[in-house]
C-alpha positions as protocol buffer text, in pm:
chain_id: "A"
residue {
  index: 1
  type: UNK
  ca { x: 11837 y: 16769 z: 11758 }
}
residue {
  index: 2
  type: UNK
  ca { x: 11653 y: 16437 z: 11863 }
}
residue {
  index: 3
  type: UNK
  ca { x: 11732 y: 16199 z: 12105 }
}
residue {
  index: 4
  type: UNK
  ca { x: 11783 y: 15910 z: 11863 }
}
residue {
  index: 5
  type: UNK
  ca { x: 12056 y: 16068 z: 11665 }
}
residue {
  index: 6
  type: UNK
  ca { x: 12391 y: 16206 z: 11695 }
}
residue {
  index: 7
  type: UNK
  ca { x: 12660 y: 16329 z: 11461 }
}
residue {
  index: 8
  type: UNK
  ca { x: 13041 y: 16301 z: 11585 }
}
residue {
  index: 9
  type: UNK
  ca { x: 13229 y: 16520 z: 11411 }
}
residue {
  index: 10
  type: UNK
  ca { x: 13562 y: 16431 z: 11565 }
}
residue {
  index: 11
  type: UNK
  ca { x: 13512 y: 16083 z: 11421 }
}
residue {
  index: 12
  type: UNK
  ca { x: 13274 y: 16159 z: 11098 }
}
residue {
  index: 13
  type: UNK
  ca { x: 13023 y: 15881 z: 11272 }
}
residue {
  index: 14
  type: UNK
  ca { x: 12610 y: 15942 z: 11271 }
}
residue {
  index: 15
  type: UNK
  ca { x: 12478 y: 15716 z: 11517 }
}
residue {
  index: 16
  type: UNK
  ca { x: 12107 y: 15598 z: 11530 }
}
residue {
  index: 17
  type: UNK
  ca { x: 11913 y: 15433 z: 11804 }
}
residue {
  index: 18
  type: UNK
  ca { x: 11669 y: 15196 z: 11645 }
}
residue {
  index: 19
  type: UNK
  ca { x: 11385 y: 15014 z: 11745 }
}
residue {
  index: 20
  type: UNK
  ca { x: 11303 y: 14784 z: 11435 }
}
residue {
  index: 21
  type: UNK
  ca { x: 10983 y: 14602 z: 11402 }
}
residue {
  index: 22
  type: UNK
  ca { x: 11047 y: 14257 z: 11171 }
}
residue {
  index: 23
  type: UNK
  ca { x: 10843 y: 14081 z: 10933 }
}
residue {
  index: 24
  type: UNK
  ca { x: 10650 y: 14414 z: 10888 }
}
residue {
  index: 25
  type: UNK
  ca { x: 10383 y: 14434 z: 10619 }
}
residue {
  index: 26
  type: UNK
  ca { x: 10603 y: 14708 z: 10444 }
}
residue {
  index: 27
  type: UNK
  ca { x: 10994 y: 14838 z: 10503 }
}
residue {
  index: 28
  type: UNK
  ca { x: 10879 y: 15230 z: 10621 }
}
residue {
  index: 29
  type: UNK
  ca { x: 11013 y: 15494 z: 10870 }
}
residue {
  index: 30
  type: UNK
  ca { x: 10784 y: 15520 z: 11122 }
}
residue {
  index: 31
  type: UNK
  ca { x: 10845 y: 15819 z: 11340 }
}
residue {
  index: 32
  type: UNK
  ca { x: 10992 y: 15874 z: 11681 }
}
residue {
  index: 33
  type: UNK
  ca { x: 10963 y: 15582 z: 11937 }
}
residue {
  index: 34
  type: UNK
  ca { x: 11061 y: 15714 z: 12268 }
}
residue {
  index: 35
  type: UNK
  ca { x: 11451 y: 15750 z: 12258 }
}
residue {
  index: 36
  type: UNK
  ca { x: 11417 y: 15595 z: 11910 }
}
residue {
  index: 37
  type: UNK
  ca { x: 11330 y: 15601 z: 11557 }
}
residue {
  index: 38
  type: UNK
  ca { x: 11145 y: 15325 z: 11463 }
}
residue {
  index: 39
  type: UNK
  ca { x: 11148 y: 15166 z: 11179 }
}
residue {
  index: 40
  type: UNK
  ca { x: 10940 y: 14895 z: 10973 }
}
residue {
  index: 41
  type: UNK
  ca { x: 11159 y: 14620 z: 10783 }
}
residue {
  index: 42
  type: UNK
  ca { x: 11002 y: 14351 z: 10570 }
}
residue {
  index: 43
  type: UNK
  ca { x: 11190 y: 14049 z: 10643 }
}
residue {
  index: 44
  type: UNK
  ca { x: 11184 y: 13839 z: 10923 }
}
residue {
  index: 45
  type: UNK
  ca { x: 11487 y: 13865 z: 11215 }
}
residue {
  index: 46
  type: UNK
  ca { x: 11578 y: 13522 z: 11125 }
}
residue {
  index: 47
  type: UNK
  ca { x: 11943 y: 13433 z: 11046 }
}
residue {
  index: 48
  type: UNK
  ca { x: 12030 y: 13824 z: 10987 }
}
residue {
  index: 49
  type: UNK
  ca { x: 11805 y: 13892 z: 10747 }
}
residue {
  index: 50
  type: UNK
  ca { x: 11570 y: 14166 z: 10873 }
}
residue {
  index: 51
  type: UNK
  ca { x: 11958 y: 14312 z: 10997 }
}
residue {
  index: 52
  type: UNK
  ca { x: 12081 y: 14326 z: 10605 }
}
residue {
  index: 53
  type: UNK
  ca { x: 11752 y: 14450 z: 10499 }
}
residue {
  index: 54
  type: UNK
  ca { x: 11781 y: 14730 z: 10719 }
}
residue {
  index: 55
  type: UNK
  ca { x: 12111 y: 14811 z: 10622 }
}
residue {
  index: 56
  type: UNK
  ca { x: 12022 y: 14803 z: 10254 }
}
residue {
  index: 57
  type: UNK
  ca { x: 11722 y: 15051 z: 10339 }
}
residue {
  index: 58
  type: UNK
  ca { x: 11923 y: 15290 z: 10541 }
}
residue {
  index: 59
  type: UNK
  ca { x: 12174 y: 15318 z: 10262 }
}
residue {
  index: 60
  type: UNK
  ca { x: 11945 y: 15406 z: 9995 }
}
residue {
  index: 61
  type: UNK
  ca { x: 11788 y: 15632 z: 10166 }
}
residue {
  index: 62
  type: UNK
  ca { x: 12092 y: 15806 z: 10316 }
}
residue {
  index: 63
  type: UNK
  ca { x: 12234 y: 15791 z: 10024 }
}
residue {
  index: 64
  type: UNK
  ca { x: 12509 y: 15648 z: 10190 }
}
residue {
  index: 65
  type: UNK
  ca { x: 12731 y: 15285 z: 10035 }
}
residue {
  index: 66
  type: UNK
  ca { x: 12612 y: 14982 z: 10262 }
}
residue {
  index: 67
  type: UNK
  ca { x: 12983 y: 14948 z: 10357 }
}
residue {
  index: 68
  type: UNK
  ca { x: 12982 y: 15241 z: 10532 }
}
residue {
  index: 69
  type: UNK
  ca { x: 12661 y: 15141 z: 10749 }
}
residue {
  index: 70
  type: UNK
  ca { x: 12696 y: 14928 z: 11038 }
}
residue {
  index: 71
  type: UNK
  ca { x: 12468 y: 14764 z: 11348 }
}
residue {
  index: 72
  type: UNK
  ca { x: 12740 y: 14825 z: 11657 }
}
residue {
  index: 73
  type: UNK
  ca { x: 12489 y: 14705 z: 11934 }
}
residue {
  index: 74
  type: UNK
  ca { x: 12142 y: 14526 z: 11942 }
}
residue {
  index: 75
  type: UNK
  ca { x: 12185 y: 14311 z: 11631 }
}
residue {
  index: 76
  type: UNK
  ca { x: 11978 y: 13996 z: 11822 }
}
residue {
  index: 77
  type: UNK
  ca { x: 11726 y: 14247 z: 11915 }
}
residue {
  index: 78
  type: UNK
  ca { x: 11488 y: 14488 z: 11815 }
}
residue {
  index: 79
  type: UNK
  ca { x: 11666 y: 14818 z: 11989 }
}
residue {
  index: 80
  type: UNK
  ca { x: 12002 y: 14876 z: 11767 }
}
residue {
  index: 81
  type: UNK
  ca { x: 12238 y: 15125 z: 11733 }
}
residue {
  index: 82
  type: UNK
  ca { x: 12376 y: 15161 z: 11407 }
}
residue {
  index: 83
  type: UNK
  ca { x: 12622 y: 15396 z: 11289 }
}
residue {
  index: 84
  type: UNK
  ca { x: 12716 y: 15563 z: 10947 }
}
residue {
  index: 85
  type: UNK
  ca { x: 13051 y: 15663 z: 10876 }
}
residue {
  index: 86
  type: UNK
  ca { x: 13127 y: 15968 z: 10633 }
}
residue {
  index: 87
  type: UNK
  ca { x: 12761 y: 16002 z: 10619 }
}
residue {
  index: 88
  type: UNK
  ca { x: 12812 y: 16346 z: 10436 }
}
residue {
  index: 89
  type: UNK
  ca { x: 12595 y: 16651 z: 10402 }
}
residue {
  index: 90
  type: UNK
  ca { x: 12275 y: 16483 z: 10249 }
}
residue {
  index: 91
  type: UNK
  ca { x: 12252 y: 16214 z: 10452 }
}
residue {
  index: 92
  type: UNK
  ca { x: 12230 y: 16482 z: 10738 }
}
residue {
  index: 93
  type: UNK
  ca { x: 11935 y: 16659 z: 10600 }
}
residue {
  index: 94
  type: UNK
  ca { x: 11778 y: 16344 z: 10552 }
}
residue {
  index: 95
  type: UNK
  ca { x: 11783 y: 16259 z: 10890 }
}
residue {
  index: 96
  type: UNK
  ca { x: 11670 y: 16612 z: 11005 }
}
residue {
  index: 97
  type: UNK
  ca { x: 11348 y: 16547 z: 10761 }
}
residue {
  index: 98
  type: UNK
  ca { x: 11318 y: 16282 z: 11018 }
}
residue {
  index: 99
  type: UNK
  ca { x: 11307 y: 16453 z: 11327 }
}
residue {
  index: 100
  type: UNK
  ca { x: 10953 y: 16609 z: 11172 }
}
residue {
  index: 101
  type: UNK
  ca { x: 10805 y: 16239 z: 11103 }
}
């Protein structure tokens, strides 16, 4: 398993380390970034935007409700942590596809 993702079972939590790049040409996974997975959003980090964007693109491709998707540290910055709870089975391979970007 990567470094930028972990699955909690006890609590039914994925948690991703970020680092997001704003006002990018194109919203896009990238591919690993050190401890992170870094990720392209198209909107500028201006009054939360390129945060809800992000969101919105993690959900659809997760497959996974927005409500359920949440930035718990780093929401000023570009190096988040967001976490995804009941993220179920799919989501899970999705993010193993991931690990091979």
């Amino acid at each position: 398993m990567a470094s930028w993702h972990r699955f909690d079972r006890d609590r039914n939590v994925l948690c991703i380390t970020l680092h997001v790049q704003p006002k990018a040409r194109s919203t896009a996974i990238v591919g690993p970034h050190g401890d992170s997975l870094k990720v392209r959003i198209a909107a500028p980090a201006f009054e939360g935007r390129a945060n809800a964007l992000l969101i919105e693109f993690l959900g659809k491709k997760l497959n996974v409700p927005v409500r359920q998707i949440a930035v718990t540290r780093g929401a000023r910055g570009r190096d988040k942590v967001v976490e995804i709870i009941a993220p179920g089975p799919s989501a899970l391979r999705v993010i193993e596809d991931w690990d091979q970007t």
